[in-house]
N, C-alpha and C positions, 0 to 999 in steps of 0.2 A: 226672723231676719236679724242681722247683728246690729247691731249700734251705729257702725259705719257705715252697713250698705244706706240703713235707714234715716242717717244723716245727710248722705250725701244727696237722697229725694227731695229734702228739702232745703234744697238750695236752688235759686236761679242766676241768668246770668250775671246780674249785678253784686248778688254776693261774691261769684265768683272773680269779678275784676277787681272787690275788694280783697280778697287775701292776696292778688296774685302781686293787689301795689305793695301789701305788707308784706312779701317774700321777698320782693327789691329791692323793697328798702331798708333790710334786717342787718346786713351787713355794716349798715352806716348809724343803728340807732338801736339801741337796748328795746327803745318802746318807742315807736315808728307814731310821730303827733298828727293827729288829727287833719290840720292843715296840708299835711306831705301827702298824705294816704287822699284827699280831695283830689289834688292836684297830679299824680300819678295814674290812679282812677281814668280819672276824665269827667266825672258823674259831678252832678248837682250833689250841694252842700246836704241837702236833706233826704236824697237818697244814701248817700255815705252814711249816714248818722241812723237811718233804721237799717244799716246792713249791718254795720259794726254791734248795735245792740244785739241784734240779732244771732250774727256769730259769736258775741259773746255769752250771751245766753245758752248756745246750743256748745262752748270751750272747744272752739276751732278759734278763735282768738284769746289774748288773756289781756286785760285792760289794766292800766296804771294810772290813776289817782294823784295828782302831786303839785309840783310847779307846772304839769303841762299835763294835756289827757294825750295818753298814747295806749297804742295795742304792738302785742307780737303773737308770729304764730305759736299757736300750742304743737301739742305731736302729732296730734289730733288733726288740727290744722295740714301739714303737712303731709298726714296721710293722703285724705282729700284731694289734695294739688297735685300727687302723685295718682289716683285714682281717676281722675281727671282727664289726666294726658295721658293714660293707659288706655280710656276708652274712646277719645279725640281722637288717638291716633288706631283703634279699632280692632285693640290687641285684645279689651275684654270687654266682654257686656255687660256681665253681672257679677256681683261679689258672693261668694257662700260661706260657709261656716270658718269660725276662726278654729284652726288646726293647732294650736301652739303659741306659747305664751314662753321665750328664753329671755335670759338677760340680757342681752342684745337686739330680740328682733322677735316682732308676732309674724306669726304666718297663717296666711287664711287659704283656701281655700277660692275656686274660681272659676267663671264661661268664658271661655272665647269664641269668635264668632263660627258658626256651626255645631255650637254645643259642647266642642271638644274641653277637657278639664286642665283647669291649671294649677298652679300655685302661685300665691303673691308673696315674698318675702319681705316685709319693711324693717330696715334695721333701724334700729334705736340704741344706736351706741348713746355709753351715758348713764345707764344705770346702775353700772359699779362704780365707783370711784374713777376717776381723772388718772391717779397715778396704777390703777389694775389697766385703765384702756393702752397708756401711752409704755407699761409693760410689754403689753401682749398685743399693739398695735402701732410699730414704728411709726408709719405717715403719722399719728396722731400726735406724736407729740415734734412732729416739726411746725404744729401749725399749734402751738399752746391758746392763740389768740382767737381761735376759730368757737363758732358758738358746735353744740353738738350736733343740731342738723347738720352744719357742713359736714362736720366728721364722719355724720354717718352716711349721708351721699356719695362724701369718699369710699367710703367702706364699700356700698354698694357697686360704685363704678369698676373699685378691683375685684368683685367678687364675678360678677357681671365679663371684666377682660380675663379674669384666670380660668372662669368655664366655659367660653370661646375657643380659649386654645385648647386647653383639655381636652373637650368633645372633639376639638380637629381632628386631635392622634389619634383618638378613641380609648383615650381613658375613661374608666370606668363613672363617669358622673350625670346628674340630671343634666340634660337640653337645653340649653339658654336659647329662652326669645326675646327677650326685650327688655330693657329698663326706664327707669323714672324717676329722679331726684333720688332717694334713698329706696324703694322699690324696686327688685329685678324679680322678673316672673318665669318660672322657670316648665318645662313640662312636670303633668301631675304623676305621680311615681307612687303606688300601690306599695308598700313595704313596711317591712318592719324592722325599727332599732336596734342595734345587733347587740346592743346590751337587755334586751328582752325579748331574743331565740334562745329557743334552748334546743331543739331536735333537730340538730343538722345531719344534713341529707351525707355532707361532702364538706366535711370541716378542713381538710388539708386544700383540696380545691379554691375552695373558697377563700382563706388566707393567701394564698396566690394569688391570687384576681386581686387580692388588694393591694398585695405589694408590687405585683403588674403596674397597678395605677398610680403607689408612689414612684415606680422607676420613670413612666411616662411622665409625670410629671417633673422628676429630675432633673432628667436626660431629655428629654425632648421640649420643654416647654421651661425651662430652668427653676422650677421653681419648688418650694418645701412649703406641703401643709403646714406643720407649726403644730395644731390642737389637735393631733387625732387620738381617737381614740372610739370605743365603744358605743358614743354617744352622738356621733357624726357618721356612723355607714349605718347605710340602709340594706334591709336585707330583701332582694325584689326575688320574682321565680318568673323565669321567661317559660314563652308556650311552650315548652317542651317538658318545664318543670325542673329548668336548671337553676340552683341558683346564684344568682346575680347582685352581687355587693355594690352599694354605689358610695362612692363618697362622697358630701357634699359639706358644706360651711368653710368655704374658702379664704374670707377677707383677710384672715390673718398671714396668710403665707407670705413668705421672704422668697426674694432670689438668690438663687446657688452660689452667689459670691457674695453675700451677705456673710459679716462676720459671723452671724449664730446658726448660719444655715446646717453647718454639721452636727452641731452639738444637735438640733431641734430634728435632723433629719434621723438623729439615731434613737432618740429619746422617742419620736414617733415609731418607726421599728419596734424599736423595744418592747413599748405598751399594747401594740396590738401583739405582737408576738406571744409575749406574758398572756396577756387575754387567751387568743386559744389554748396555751396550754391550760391555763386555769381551768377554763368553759368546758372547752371541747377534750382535753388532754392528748392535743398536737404537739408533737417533739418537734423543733426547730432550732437550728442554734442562729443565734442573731448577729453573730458575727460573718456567718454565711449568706442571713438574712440583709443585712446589709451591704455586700459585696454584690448581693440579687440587684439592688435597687440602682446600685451607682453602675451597675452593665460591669462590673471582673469578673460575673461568675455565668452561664446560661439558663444554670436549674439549681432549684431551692431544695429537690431532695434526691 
């Protein structure tokens, strides 16, 4: 079992009414004192004082030392709080295997109730640099003053609304069910990275289905991935053995009136473009490619 499902066992309620004072009160305090996190609580001074060791012992809090004793949460922490209210509110039961470790965001693996499988995303913006986020993350840097959890709940709330509308129109992407602070859980999707197929069944097909889903996404939903590429579509096979590209890692996307939206919208084109011919050696011209996606043109060949 992972580290987290396994931490999260040992915890009870009164741990948990301590991180939730220290999530409330992060905003107002680097390192949330001792006295605040009591009095937020509700709990007696000496049940505070073995939770806090406690979570700190187990780095779902991090404890500071100084003119005052305070704690904040860790990432750790945060996971937790989000795990928390995933199963509160009865979306999952049990956590499984961690699937993925990015620079942005671990993905694990998951039950919901009836057994059905999910995925948990939790993004961790944060561990590039400040000025890689607020590059390749406009919200982020209109909020310079915000700690990184916020940022990355941010992250998760757009990635959570951009695949909402997606799956409306029936763009090509994973199911959103639900989210949680920095958390969206999406359905579980069997596939494989399209930067490690190599036997395509239907390579021309298949790049269609993608630019499909950047046109839906333009045109119907206003918006531009931003980061595509090889290492963001999935390559799934429906019952029938068709296969089925999904795109997913959304939070960076810009809306269609955004000033970089064209430049970002061709430059995605482009890359996947380039990629099948590389890959697969599909002829496409990207200037047709791109006339597909904005709706001037019907058909890509």
């Amino acid at each position: 079992m992972v580290i987290l499902a396994l931490t999260y066992k040992k915890l009870v309620d009164r741990d948990f009414r301590v991180l939730y004072a220290v999530e409330r009160e992060m905003p107002r305090y680097e390192y949330v004192p001792v006295e605040v996190i009591e009095r937020v609580s509700g709990l007696p001074s000496s049940h505070v004082k073995l939770s806090l060791d406690k979570l700190n012992k187990l780095k779902l809090l991090q404890r500071r030392l100084g003119a005052y004793i305070g704690y904040r949460l860790t990432w750790m922490g945060f996971d937790i709080l989000a795990l928390k209210s995933l199963v509160d509110r009865g979306i999952i039961e049990a956590l499984g295997d961690k699937l993925g470790v990015g620079k942005e965001s671990d993905v694990y693996s998951a039950l919901a109730p009836g057994g059905k499988r999910v995925i948990i995303k939790f993004h961790k913006i944060g561990r590039t640099s400040f000025q890689h986020v607020v590059k390749f993350r406009p919200y982020a840097a209109e909020r310079p003053w915000a700690s990184w959890m916020f940022v990355a709940k941010l992250s998760a709330e757009r990635e959570y609304r951009a695949l909402e509308e997606l799956f409306k129109v029936g763009a090509r992407v994973p199911k959103p069910i639900a989210r949680s602070r920095h958390a969206v859980v999406i359905d579980y999707v069997e596939g494989v990275e399209l930067y490690e197929y190599r036997e395509a069944q239907d390579p021309e097909g298949m790049l269609e289905k993608i630019l499909d889903t950047v046109k839906k996404a333009y045109l119907e939903v206003g918006i531009v991935h931003g980061d595509l590429s090889e290492y963001n579509i999935l390559v799934t096979l429906t019952e029938e053995g068709e296969e089925e590209p999904l795109i997913i890692d959304w939070p960076q996307y810009v809306e269609k009136d955004h000033p970089m939206a064209e430049h970002l919208l061709r430059r995605d084109v482009e890359y996947v473009v380039r990629f099948f011919r590389r890959r697969f050696r599909v002829t496409l011209d990207i200037e047709k490619a791109i006339k597909f996606v904005k709706g001037e043109v019907e058909t890509l060949w």
